[in-house]
ROVO-615228 format. One record per residue (C-alpha): residue number from 1; residue in three letters; x, y, z. Coordinates in steps of 0.05 Angstrom, whole numbers, plus 5000, padded with zeros to 4 digits. Layout:
BEGIN
> NUM, Ala, X, Y, Z
...
//
This chain:
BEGIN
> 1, Unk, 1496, 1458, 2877
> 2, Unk, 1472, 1448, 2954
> 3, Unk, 1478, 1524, 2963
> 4, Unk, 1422, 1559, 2994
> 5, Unk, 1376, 1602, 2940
> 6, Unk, 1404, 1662, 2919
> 7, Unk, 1362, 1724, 2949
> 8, Unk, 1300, 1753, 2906
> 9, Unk, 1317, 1802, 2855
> 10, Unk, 1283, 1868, 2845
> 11, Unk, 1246, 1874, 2775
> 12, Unk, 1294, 1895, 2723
> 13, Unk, 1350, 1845, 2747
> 14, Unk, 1388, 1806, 2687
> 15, Unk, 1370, 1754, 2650
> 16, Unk, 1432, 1709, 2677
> 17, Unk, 1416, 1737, 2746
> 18, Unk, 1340, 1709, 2743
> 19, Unk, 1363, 1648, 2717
> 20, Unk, 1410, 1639, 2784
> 21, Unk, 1358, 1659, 2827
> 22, Unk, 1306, 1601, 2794
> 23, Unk, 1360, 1555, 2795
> 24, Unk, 1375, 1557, 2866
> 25, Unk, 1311, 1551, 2890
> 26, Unk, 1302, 1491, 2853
> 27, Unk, 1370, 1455, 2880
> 28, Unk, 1331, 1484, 2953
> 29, Unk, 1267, 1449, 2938
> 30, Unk, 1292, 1386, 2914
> 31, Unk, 1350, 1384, 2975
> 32, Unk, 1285, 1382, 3023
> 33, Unk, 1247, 1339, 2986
> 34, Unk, 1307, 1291, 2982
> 35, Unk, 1315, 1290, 3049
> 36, Unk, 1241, 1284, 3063
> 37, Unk, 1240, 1220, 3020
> 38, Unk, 1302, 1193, 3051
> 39, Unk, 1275, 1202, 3121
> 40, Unk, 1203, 1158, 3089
> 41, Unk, 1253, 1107, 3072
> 42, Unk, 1286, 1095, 3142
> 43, Unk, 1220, 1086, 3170
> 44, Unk, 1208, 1040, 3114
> 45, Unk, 1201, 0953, 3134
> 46, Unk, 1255, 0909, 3090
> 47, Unk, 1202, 0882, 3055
> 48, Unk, 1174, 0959, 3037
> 49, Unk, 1242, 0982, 3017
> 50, Unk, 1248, 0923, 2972
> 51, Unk, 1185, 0931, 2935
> 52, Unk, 1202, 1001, 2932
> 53, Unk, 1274, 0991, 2897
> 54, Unk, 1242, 0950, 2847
> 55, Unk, 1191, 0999, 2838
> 56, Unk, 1233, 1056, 2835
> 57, Unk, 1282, 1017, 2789
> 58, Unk, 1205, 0998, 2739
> 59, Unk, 1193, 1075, 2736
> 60, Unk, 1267, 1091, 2716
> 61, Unk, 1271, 1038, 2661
> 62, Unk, 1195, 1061, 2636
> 63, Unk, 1221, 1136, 2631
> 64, Unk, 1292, 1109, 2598
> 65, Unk, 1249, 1084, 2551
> 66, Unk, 1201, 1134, 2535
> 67, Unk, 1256, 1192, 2526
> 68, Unk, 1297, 1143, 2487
> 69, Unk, 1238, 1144, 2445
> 70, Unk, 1219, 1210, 2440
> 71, Unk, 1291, 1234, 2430
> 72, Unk, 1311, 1179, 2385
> 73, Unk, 1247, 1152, 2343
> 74, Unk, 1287, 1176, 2285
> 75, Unk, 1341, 1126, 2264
> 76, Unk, 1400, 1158, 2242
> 77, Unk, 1402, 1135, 2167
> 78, Unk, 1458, 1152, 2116
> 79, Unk, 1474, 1197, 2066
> 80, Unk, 1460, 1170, 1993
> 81, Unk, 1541, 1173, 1977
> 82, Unk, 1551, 1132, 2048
> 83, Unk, 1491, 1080, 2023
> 84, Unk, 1510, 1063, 1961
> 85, Unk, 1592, 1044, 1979
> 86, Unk, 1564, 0990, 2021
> 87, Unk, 1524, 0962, 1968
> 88, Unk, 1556, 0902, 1939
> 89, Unk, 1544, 0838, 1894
> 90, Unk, 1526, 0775, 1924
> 91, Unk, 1538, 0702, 1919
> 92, Unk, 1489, 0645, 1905
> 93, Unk, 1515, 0576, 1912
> 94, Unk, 1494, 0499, 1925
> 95, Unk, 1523, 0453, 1968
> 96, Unk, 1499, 0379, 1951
> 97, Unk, 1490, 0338, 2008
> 98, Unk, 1463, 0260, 1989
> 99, Unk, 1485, 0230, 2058
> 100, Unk, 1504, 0266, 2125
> 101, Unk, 1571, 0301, 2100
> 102, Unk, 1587, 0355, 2136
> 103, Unk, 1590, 0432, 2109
> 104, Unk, 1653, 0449, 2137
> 105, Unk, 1640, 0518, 2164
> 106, Unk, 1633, 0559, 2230
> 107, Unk, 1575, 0602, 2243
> 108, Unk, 1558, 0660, 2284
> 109, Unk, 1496, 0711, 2287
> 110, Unk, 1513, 0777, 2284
> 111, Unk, 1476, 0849, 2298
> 112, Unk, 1455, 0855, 2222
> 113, Unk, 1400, 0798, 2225
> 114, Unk, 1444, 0752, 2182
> 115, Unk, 1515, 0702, 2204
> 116, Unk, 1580, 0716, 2193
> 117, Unk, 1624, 0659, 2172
> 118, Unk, 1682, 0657, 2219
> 119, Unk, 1719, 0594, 2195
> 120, Unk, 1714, 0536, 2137
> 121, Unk, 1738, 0463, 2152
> 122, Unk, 1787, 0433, 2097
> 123, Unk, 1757, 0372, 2057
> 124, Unk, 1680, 0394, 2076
> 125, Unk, 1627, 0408, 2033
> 126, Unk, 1644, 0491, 2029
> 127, Unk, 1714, 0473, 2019
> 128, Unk, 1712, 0431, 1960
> 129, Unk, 1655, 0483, 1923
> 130, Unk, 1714, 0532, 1937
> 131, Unk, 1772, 0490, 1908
> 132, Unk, 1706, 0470, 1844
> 133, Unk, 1712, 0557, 1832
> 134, Unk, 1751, 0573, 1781
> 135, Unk, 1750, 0648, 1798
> 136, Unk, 1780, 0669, 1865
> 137, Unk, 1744, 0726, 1880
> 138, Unk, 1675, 0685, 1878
> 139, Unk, 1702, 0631, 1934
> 140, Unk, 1673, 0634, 2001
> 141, Unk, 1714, 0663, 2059
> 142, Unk, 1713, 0681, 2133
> 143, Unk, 1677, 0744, 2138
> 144, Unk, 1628, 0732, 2091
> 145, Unk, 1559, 0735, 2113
> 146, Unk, 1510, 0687, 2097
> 147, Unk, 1441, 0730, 2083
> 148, Unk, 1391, 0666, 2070
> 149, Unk, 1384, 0584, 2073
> 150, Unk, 1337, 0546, 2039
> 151, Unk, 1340, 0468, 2046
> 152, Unk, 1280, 0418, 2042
> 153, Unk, 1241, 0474, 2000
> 154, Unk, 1245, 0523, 2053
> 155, Unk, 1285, 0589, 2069
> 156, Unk, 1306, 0620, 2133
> 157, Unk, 1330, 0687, 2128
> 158, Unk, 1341, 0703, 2212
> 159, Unk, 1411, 0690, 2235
> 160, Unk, 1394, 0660, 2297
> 161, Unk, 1343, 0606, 2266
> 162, Unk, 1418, 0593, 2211
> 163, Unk, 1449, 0542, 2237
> 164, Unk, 1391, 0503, 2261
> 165, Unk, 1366, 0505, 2180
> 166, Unk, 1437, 0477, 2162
> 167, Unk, 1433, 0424, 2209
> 168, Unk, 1373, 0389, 2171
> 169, Unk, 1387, 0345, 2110
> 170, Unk, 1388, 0345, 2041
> 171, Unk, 1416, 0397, 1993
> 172, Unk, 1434, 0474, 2015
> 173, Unk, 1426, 0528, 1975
> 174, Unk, 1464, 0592, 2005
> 175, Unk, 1458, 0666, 1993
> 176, Unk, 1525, 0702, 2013
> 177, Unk, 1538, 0777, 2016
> 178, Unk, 1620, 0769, 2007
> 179, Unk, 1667, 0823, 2038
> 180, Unk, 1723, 0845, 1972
> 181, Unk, 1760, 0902, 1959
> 182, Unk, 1725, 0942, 1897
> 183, Unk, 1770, 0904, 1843
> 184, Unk, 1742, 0843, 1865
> 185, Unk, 1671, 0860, 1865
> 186, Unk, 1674, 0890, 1793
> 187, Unk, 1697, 0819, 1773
> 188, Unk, 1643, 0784, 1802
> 189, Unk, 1579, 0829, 1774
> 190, Unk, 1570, 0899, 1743
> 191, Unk, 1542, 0941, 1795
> 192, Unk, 1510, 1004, 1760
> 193, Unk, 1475, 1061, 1801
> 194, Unk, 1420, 1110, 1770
> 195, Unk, 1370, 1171, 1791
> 196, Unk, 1300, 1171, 1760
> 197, Unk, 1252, 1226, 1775
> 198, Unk, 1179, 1191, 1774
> 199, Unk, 1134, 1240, 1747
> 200, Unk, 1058, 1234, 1777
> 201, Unk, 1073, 1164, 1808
> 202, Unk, 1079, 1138, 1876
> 203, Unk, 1124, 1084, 1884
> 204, Unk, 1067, 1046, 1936
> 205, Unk, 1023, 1034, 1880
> 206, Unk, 1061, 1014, 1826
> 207, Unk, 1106, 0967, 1848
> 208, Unk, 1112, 0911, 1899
> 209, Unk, 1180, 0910, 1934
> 210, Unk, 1213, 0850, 1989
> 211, Unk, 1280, 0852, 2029
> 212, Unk, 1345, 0863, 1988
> 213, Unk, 1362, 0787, 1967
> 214, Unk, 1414, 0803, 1900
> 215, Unk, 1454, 0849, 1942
> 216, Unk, 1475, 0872, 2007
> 217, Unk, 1495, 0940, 2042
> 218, Unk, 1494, 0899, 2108
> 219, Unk, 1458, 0936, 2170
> 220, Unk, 1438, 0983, 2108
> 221, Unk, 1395, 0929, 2077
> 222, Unk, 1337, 0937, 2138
> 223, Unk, 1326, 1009, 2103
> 224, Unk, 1328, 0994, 2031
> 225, Unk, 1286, 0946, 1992
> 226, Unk, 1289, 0910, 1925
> 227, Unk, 1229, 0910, 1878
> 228, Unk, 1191, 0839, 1859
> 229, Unk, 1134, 0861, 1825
> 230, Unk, 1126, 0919, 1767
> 231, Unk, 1051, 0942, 1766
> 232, Unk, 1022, 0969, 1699
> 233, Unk, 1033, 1041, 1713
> 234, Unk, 1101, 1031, 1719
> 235, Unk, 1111, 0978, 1665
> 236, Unk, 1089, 1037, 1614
> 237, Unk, 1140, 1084, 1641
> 238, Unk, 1196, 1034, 1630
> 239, Unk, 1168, 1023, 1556
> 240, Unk, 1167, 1097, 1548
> 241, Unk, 1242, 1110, 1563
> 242, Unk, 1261, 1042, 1527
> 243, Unk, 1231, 1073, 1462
> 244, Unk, 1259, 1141, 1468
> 245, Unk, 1328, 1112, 1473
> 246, Unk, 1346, 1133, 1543
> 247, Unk, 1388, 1111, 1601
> 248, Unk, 1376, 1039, 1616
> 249, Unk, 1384, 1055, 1693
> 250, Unk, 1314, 1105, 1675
> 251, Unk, 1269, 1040, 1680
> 252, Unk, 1256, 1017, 1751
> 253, Unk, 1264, 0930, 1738
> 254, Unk, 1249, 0872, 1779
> 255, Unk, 1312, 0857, 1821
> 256, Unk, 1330, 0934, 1825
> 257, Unk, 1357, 0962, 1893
> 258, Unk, 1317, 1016, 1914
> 259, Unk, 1367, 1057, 1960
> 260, Unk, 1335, 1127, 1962
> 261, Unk, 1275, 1166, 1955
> 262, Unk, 1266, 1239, 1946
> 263, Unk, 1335, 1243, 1987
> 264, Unk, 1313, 1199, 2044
> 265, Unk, 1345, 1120, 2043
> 266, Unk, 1293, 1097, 2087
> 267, Unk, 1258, 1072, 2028
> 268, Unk, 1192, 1040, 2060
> 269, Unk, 1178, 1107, 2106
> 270, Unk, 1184, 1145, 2042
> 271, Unk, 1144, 1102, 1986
> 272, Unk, 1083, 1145, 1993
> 273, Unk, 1128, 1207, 1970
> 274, Unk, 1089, 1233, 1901
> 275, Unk, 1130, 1239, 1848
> 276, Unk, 1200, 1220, 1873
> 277, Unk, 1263, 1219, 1855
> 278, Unk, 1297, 1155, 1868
> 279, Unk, 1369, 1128, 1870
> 280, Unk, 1372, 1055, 1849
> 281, Unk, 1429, 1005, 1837
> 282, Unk, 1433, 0945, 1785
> 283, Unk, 1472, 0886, 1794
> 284, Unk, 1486, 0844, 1728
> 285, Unk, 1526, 0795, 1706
> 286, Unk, 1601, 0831, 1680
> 287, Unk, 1595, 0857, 1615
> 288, Unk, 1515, 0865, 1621
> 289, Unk, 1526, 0945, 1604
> 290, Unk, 1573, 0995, 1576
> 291, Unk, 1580, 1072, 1579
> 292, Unk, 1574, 1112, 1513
> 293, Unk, 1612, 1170, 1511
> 294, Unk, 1589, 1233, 1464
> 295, Unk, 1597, 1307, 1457
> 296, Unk, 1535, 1360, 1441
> 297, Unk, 1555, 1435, 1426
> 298, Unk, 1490, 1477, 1444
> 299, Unk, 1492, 1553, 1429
> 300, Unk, 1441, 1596, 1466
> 301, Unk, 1400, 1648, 1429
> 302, Unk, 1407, 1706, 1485
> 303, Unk, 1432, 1719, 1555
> 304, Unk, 1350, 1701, 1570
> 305, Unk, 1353, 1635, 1535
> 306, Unk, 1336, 1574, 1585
> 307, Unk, 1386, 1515, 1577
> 308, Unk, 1319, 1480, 1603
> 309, Unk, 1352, 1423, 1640
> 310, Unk, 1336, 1398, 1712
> 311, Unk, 1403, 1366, 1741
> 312, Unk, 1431, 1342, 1796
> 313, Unk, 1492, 1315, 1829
> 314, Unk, 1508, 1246, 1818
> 315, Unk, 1484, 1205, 1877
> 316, Unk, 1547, 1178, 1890
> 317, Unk, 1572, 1249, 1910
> 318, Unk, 1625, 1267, 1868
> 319, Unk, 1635, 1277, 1789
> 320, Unk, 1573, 1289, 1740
> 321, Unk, 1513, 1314, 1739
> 322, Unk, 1445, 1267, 1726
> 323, Unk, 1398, 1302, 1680
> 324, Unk, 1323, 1292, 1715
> 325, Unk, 1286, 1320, 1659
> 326, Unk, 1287, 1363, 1599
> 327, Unk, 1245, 1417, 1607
> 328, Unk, 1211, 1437, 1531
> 329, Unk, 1218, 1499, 1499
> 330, Unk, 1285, 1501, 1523
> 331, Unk, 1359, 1505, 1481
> 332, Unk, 1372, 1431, 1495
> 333, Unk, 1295, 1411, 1469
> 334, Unk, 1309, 1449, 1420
> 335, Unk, 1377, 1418, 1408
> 336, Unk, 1332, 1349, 1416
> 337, Unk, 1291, 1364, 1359
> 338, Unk, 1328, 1394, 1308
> 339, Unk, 1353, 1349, 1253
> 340, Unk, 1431, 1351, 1264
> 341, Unk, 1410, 1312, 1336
> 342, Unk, 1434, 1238, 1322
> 343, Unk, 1450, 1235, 1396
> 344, Unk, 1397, 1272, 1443
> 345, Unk, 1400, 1289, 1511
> 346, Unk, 1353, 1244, 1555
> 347, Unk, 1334, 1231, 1625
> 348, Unk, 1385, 1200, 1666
> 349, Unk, 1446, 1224, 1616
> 350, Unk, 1503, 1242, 1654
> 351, Unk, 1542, 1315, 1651
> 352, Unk, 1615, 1294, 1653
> 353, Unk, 1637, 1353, 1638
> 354, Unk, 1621, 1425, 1613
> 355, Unk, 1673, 1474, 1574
> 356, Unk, 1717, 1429, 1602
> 357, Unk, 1701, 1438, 1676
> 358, Unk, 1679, 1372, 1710
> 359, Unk, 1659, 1395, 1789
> 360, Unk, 1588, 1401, 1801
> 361, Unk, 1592, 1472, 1820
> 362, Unk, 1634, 1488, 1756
> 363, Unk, 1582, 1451, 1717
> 364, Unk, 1517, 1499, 1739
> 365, Unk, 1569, 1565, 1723
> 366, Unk, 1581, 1544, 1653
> 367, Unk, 1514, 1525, 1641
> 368, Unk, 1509, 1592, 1644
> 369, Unk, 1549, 1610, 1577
> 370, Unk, 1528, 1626, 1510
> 371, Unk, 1562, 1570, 1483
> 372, Unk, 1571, 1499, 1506
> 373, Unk, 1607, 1444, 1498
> 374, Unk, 1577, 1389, 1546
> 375, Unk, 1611, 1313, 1546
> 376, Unk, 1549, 1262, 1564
> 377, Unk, 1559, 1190, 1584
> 378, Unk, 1506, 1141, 1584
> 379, Unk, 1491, 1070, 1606
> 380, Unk, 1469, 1032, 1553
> 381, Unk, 1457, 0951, 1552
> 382, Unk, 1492, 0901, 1515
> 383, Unk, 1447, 0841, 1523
> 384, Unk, 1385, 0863, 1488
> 385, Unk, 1321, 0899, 1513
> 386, Unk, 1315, 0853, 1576
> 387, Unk, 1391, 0817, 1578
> 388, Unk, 1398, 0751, 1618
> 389, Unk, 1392, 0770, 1695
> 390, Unk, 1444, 0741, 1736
> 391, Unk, 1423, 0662, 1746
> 392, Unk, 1385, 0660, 1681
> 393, Unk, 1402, 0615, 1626
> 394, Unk, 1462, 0646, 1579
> 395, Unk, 1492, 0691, 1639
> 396, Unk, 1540, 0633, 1657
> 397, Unk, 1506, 0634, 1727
> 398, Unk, 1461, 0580, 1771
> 399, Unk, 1403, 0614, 1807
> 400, Unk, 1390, 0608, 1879
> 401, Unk, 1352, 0534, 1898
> 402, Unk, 1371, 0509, 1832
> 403, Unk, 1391, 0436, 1820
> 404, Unk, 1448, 0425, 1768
> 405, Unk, 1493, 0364, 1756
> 406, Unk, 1551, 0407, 1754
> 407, Unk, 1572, 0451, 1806
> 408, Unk, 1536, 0519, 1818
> 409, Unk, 1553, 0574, 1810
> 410, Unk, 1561, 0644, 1829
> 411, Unk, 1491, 0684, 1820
> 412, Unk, 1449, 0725, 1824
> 413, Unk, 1376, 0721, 1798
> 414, Unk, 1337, 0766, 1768
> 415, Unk, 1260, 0748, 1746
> 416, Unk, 1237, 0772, 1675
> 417, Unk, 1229, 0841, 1641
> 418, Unk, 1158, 0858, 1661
> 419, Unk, 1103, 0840, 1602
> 420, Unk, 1089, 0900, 1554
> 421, Unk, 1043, 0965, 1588
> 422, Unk, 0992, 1005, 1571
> 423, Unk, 1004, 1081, 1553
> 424, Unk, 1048, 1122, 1597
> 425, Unk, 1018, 1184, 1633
> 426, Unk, 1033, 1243, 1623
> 427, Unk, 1090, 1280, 1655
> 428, Unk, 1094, 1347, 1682
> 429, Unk, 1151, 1384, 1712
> 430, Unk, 1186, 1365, 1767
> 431, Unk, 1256, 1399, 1810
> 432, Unk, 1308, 1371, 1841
> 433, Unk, 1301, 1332, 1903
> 434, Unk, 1340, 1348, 1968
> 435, Unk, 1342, 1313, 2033
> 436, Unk, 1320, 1320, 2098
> 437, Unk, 1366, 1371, 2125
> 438, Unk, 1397, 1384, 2183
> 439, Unk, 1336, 1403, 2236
> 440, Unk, 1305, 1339, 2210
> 441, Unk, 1352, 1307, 2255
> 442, Unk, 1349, 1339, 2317
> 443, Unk, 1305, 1317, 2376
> 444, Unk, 1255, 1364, 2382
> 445, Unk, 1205, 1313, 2416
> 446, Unk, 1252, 1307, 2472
> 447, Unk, 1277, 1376, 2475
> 448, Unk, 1204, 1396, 2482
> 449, Unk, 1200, 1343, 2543
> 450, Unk, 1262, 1364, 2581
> 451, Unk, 1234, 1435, 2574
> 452, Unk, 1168, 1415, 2597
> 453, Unk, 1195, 1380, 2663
> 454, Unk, 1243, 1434, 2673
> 455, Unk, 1186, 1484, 2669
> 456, Unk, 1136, 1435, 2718
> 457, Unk, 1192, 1428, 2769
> 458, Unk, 1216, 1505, 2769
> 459, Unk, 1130, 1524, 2785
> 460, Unk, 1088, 1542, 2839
> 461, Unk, 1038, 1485, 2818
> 462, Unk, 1096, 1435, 2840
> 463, Unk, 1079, 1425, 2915
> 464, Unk, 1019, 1412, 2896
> 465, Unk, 1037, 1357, 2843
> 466, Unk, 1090, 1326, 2898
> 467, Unk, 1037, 1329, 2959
> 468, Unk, 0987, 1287, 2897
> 469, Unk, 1036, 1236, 2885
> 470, Unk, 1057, 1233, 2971
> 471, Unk, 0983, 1217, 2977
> 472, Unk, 0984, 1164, 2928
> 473, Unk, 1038, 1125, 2957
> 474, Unk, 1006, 1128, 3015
> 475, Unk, 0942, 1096, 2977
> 476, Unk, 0991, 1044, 2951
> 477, Unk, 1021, 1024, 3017
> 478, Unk, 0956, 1016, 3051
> 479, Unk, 0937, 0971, 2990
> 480, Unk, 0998, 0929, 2998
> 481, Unk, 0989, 0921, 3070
> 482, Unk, 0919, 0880, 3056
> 483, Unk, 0942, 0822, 3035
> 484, Unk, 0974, 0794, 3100
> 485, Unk, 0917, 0806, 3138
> 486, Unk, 0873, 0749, 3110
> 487, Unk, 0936, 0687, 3109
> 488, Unk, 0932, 0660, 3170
> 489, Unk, 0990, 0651, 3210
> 490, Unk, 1008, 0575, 3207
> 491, Unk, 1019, 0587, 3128
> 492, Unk, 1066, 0644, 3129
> 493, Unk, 1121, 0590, 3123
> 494, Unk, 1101, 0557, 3065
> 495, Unk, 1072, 0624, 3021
> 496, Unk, 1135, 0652, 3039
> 497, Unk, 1173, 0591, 3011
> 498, Unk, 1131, 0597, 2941
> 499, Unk, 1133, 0670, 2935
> 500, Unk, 1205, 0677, 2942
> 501, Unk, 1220, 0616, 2894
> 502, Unk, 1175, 0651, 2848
> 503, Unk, 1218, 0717, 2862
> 504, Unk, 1290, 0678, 2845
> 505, Unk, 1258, 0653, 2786
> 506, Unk, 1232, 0718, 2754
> 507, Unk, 1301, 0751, 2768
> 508, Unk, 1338, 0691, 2735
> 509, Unk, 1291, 0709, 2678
> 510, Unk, 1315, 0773, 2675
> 511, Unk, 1384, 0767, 2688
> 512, Unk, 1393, 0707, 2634
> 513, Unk, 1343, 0756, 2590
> 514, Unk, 1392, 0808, 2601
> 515, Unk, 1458, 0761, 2587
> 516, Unk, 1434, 0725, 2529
> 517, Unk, 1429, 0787, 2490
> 518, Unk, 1500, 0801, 2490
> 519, Unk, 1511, 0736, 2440
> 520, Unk, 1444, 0750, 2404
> 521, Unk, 1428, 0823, 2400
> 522, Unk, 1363, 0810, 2356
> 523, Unk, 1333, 0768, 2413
> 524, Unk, 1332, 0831, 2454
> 525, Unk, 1274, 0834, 2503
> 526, Unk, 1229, 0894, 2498
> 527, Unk, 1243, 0953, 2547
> 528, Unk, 1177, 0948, 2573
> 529, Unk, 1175, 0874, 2586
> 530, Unk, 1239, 0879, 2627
> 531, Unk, 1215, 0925, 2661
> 532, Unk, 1153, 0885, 2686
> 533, Unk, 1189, 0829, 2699
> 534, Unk, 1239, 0868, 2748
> 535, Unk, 1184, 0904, 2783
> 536, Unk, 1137, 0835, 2796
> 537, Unk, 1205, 0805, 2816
> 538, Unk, 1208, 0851, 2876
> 539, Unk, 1138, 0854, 2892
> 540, Unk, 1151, 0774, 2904
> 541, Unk, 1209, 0791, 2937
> 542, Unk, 1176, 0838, 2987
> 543, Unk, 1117, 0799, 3006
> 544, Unk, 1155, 0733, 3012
> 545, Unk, 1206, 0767, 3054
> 546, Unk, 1141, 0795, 3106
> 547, Unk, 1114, 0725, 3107
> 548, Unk, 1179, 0703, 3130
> 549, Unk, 1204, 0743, 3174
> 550, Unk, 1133, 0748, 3203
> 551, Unk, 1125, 0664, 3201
> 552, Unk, 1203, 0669, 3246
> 553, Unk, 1171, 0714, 3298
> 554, Unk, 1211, 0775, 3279
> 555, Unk, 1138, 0809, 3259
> 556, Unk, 1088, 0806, 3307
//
């Protein structure tokens, strides 16, 4: 790389040739500016060479950071399909605590914002509300991960702050995401998932939302949220598809899991989108819903007849298709409103199969036939209009922070059915959704950067830039040198003593800083911060070193 530059090349030369030729008389440039700096730094004082290692390290972490930012500002987030496996039930329990018993269980903080239970004492607290379950699936184990506390009418939700909320008296009510295979999980709550395409709304204004607190995807559950409020607008589009009969997972409730929008699952960068589609999932108590099964034969009326359906795949990647909308004037509207129709064809029906193909791509062909034979499933309720939410009265469940003579159990809460809306508004039609493709994750930002720098370095203008920045260092230099001059002599010795304690101190800051963070990610200093701290370190560290070596006589 050291070579010299490769000789200039006539006009006309290749493209790879050029290239060569640029390249080697930037390795030139930079070998003699190298050596230019390295020859600055022999002449430098040990004071000067400190200060300028700590600034040199400053303006390394500062451009760390600001590439890291420009080439990674967007978080890798998952696919719907990868989002909505994570997503499981969780557990709501008390543990009554009259005198100073202990709980009985090991805590540690993890990188999700939550603890991990790593270990439960026999005879405690945990342990006998475990041996109290009747069902093994619902008892608390190591590995589960405890999402909130609330004791003394107060929750803490941070995994570090955990343990010190457990230590306080009284009663503890715990929120626990538990780790079980699939079979388990369906024992312990129905778990439904759904795709709603919200014509002319905007999720923003029509609906309040909070962290996910009746289930957990863990790290997942920083990008998804969990709606607490229905606002009117919305209220009147869940009254709309209760009357028409449709899908229960086509009304957006209290408690739902918002996992997706238009394609994107992180939910509170895209709850501005217009009209979006949006992936939910619905944890009940078991037995809260069931699937209705039913066939519809639809026969088109010409090669130019419109089935008039907008579909797409199931969000959990693999078997049916989710009707969006039914588009009128179309053979399955008509279908719809002919008088032979006892079962229609609604939003968020799913195709299981068609002429007795079942994979998506097999689906859209045979849409394509004359004739059709389509097999629909639909989730329907089977606890009325609203049903008991997990924790309500009649599900069999205790919610979160209640008090009960008997011991809790396993829930999760749900607040009320919204109250009754005004009129819906009017839909219009609306396509299927995709995501953000493929270039939406590449770094462009910092593409463009390394480009720009390699472009600055490889110019003419860069002697000129370098000779700046020479001059400025010069400037700075002459500005540290003041300093010294007005301390007179007899107090080198003790400013020397101060600055240099002052020095040790910042850098056991920064190394303890740096240390800590490997129990407790989520305490993590900022880049910039560290940075700061490092660089002021050194400046100490350079003038306290001067003032003694100049207070010993080495300095004149």
């Amino acid at each position: 790389l050291l070579s010299p530059p490769c000789p200039a090349l006539k006009p006309g030369g290749s493209l790879p040739a050029l290239v060569f030729a640029a390249m080697g008389d930037f390795v030139a440039e930079a070998t003699a500016k190298l050596k230019q700096a390295e020859a600055i730094f022999d002449k430098m004082d040990t004071e000067e060479k400190t200060m300028a290692f700590g600034a040199a390290m400053c303006v390394l972490l500062l451009v760390g950071w600001v590439f890291r930012k420009l080439c990674c500002g967007r978080r890798a987030f998952p696919s719907e399909e990868v989002a909505l496996k994570k997503v499981g039930p969780v557990v709501a329990l008390t543990l009554y605590r009259p005198g100073n018993e202990k709980l009985g269980m090991s805590l540690r903080p993890n990188e999700e914002g939550t603890c991990t239970i790593m270990g439960i004492s026999d005879g405690d607290l945990l342990d006998q509300w475990n041996k109290a379950e009747l069902r093994e699936e619902r008892r608390i184990r190591s590995g589960d991960k405890i999402l909130s506390v609330t004791s003394n009418g107060s929750t803490c939700a941070k995994g570090a702050m955990m343990t010190e909320k457990l230590k306080q008296g009284g009663d503890v009510n715990l929120t626990v995401a538990v780790v079980r295979s699939d079979a388990e999980q369906e024992r312990i709550a129905q778990c439904i998932t759904g795709m709603v395409a919200l014509d002319d709304l905007v999720l923003k204004d029509v609906a309040e939302f909070t962290t996910p607190t009746l289930s957990s995807a863990g790290a997942l559950d920083k990008a998804a949220l969990q709606i607490s409020q229905v606002g009117p607008k919305l209220a009147a589009w869940n009254e709309q598809r209760r009357a028409e009969g449709a899908c229960c997972t086509q009304q957006l409730e209290v408690g739902d899991r918002i996992v997706s929008v238009s394609g994107s699952t992180n939910v509170p960068g895209a709850l501005a989108t217009p009209s979006p589609t949006v992936v939910l999932a619905r944890c009940r108590p078991v037995g809260s819903f069931r699937k209705e099964s039913f066939d519809i034969t639809i026969r088109r009326q010409g090669p130019d007849d419109r089935m008039g359906l907008v579909i797409c795949p199931h969000p959990q990647g693999h078997g049916p298709a989710v009707v969006l909308k039914i588009v009128p004037g179309g053979a399955i509207s008509r279908y719809n409103d002919g008088a032979g129709s006892s079962r229609p064809m609604l939003r968020g029906d799913c195709i299981v199969a068609v002429n007795g193909a079942s994979a998506y791509a097999s689906i859209q062909k045979e849409l394509a036939s004359m004739q059709i034979n389509l097999r629909v499933e639909r989730w329907v309720r089977t606890d009325g209009a609203g049903g008991p939410a997990l924790g309500a009265p009649g599900a069999g469940m205790v919610m979160p922070g209640s008090v009960a003579a008997a011991p809790a159990k396993v829930s999760s809460p749900v607040p009320p059915a919204p109250s009754k809306p005004a009129p819906p508004p009017q839909p219009r039609t609306l396509g299927p959704s995709s995501g953000p493709g493929l270039f939406a994750s590449i770094p462009w930002r910092g593409i463009s950067l390394v480009m720009f720098l390699g472009l600055w370095l490889t110019s003419e203008d860069m002697q000129d830039s370098s000779d700046c920045v020479m001059a400025g260092l010069l400037h700075v230099n002459h500005f540290l040198r003041l300093p010294p001059k007005y301390v007179p002599l007899e107090s080198h010795g003790s400013l020397a003593s101060a600055l240099l304690a002052a020095a040790w101190a910042l850098m056991l800051l920064f190394m303890w800083s740096e240390v800590s963070t490997l129990k407790q990610p989520l305490k993590r200093r900022g880049v910039i911060s560290q940075a700061f701290t490092a660089c002021f370190a050194s400046v100490l560290f350079g003038y306290g070193n001067f003032f003694l070596l100049t207070w010993a006589g080495v300095y004149s």
